[in-house]
N, C-alpha and C positions, 0 to 999 in steps of 0.2 A: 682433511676436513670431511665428516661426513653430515653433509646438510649444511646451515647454518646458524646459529644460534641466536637465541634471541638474547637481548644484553643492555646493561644499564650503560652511561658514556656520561663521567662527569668532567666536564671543562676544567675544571682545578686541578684534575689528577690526570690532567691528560700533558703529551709535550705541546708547547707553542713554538710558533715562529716566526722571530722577528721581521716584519716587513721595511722595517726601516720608517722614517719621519713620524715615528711614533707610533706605528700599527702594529698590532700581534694580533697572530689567526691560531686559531685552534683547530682542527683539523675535529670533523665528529664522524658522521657516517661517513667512511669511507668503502672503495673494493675491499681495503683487506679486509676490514671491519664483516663485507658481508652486501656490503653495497652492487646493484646490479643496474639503476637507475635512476638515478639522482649521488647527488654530494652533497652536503651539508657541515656547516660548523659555524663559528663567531671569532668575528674580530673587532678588536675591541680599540678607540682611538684614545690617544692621549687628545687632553685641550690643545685647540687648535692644528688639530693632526691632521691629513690626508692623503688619499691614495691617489698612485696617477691613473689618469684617464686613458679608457683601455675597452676591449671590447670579448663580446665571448663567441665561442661559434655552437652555444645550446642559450634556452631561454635560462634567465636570472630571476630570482623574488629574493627579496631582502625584507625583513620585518626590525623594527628600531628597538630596542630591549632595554637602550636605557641611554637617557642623557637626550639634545639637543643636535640632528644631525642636518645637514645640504646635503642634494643630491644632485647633482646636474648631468641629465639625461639627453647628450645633443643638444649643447649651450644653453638648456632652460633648466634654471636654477631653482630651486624647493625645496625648502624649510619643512622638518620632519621631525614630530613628537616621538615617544612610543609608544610601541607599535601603530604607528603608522607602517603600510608593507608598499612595497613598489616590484614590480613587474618591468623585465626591462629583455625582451625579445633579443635574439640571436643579432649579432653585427650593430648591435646601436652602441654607439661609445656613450660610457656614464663613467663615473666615480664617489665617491664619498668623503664628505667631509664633516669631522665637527666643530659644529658653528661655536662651541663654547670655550671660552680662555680660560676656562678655571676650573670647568668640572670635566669628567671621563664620556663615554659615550662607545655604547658595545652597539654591534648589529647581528644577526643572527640571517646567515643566507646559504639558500639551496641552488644547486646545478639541476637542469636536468637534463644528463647525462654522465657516466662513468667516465668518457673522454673529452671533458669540459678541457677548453684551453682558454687559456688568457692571453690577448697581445696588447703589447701598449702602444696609444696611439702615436707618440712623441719617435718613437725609435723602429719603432713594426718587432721589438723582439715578442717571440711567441714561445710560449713552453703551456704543458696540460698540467694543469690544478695537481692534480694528483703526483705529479712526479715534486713536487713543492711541500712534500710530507716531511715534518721536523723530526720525527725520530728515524727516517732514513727507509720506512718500510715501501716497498713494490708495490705500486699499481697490477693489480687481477687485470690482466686481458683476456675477455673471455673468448672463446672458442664457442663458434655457433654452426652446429647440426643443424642442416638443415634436410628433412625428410619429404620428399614427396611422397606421396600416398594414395592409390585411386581406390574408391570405393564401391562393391557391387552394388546395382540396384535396388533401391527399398533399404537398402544397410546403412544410410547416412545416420540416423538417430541412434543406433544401435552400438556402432563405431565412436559416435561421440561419448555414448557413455561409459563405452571400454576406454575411452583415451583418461575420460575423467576420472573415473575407478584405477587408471594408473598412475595419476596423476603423483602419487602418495611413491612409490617403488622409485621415479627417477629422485624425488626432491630427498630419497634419504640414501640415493647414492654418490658416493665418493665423487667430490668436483662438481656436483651437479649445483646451477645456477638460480637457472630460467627453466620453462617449460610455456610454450603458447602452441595453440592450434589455429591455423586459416582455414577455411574455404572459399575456392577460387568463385569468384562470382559468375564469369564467362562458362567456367565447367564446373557446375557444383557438384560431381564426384571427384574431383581433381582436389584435395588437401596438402597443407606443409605444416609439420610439425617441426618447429625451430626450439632446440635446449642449447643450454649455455651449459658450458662445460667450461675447468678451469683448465684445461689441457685436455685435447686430440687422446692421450694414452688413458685417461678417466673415461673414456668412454669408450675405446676399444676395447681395451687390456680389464677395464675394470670393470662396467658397468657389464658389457658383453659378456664377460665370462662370469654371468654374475647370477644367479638361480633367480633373481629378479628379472632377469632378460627373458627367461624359460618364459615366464610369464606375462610380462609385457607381450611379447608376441602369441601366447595363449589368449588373452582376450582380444583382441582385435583378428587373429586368423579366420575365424566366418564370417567378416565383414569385407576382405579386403582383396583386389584382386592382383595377384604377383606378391612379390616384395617391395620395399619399400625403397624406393632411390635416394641414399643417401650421399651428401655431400657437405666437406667441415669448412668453415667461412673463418677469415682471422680481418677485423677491424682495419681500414685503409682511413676511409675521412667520415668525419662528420662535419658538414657544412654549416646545418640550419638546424 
């Protein structure tokens, strides 16, 4: 993959997968898809359908798309039109249900996070959204560069907009994800430039040997002092 593409996702033409007591999830944006921060898709209930009670360890919004749905968010129970949306923060157990015997009832909900996991409250089993893909495709773990950077003198604005002017050379190289810039508050010549890579080797092997790199490090070289201390991060937890 060079970059990511931008791309239409029709729920009909996509695989689902059964959740069992009458739920099917569609799976929309995902990592492979292109996903770097959030997850998204629709599940859709039969009458009288519901999922168990279970908790996430990223925040949840759910929007109603169609039908008569309950939501019960830590024992308080709510009756929900469409698009009614609800907001349901990291670690609160909730669920959904369709209140109706006779008609269908879709909901339409986002993660935010690529390592969204689900545990149920009844059993404590826990698995990540994403490994729950019905056509069997790989969850993206990204790999995140993390770059310190100190700045000469008077060269902070200058620096920013060599990082921004490169912004363009990482996002159309191979594996490349993410791209953000910090600066430290304590030391504001002290910088971190964090990319997401889809693999360590896309950004040794590739982006580095890459006539892009010549120039990356051509605009930022009158700004910066040394080289840049790099270090690759792989995903452990996400809590909250």
């Amino acid at each position: 993959m060079t970059g990511v593409s931008a791309r239409i996702l029709r729920p009909d033409e996509l695989p689902a997968r059964d959740r069992g007591a009458g739920a099917r999830t569609v799976p929309l944006v995902t990592s492979a898809r292109g996903a770097t921060s959030f997850l998204n898709g629709v599940t859709s209930f039969e009458p009288g359908a519901a999922i168990a009670h279970h908790v996430h360890n990223v925040a949840e919004s759910v929007v109603v798309l169609q039908g008569a749905a309950v939501v019960d968010i830590d024992g308080t129970r709510t009756p929900l039109r469409a698009f009614d949306t609800t907001f349901v923060p990291a670690g609160i157990p909730h669920h959904f249900e369709n209140a109706s015997a006779g008609e269908p009832m879709t909901i339409f909900w986002t993660y935010a996070g690529i390592e969204a996991t689900r545990t149920l409250v009844a059993s404590g089993e826990r698995g990540r959204i994403e490994a729950e893909q019905p056509d069997g495709a790989e969850p993206v773990d990204i790999v995140r560069e993390s770059a310190r950077i100190t700045v000469k003198p008077g060269r902070e604005n200058a620096f920013e907009d060599a990082v921004a002017a490169a912004a363009t050379l990482f996002q159309r190289a191979h594996g490349a994800r993410t791209f953000v810039l910090e600066r430290s508050h304590e030391h504001p010549l002290s910088y971190r430039l964090t990319v997401g890579w889809e693999s360590v080797d896309d950004h040794l092997s590739g982006f580095r040997g890459s006539p892009d790199f010549a120039r990356w490090r051509a605009l930022i070289g009158d700004s910066i002092e040394g080289l840049p201390e790099v270090e690759h991060f792989e995903h452990v937890l996400t809590a909250f």
